[in-house]
C-alpha positions in Angstrom: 112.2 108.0 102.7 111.9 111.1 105.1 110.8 111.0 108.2 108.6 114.2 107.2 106.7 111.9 104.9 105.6 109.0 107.5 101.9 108.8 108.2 101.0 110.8 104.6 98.3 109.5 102.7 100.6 108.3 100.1 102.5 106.2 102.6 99.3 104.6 104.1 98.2 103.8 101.0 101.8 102.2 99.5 102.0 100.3 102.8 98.5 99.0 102.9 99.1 96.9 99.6 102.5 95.9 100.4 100.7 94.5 103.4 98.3 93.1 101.2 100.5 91.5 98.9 102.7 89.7 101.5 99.1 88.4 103.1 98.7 86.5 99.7 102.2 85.5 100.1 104.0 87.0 97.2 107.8 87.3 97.4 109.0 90.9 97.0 112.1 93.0 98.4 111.7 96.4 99.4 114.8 98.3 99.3 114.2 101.9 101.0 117.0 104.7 102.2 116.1 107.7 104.8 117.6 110.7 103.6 117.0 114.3 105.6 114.0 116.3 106.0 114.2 118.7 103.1 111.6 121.6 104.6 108.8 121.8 101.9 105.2 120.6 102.6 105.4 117.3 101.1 104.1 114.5 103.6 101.4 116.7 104.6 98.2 114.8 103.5 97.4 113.5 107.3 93.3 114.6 107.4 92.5 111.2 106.5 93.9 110.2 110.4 91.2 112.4 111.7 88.9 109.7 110.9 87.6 107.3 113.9 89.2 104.4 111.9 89.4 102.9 108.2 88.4 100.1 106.9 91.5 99.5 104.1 93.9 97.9 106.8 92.8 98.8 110.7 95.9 97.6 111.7 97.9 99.7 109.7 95.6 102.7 110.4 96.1 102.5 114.3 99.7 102.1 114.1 100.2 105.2 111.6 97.6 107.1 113.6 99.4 106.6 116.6 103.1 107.3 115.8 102.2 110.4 114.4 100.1 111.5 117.6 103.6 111.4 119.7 
């Protein structure tokens, strides 16, 4: 993980069914690392946040949308 990557779409969507899959209560581990920003223009897919709200996990949606706003 980077922090340069939190909000993409990619994220939002890898989050949303880990969310999902907990909610049918499935067992699962999740072992991530934060390494450093690296400069290039990955984690740059944020247009979908522009939106009023969406519909795949609202939840997930408002919390993205608003860490990246700060």
């Amino acid at each position: 993980m980077k922090n340069q990557y939190v909000g993409d779409i990619g994220d939002y969507g890898k989050y949303a069914l880990l969310r999902t899959l907990i909610a049918k209560e499935y067992s699962m581990g999740v072992n991530w690392y934060l390494t450093p920003d690296d400069g290039n223009t990955d984690g740059k897919y944020t247009d979908y946040l522009k939106k009023e709200n969406d519909s795949l996990d609202e939840e997930l949606f408002e919390r993205i949308a608003t860490y990246r706003r700060q």
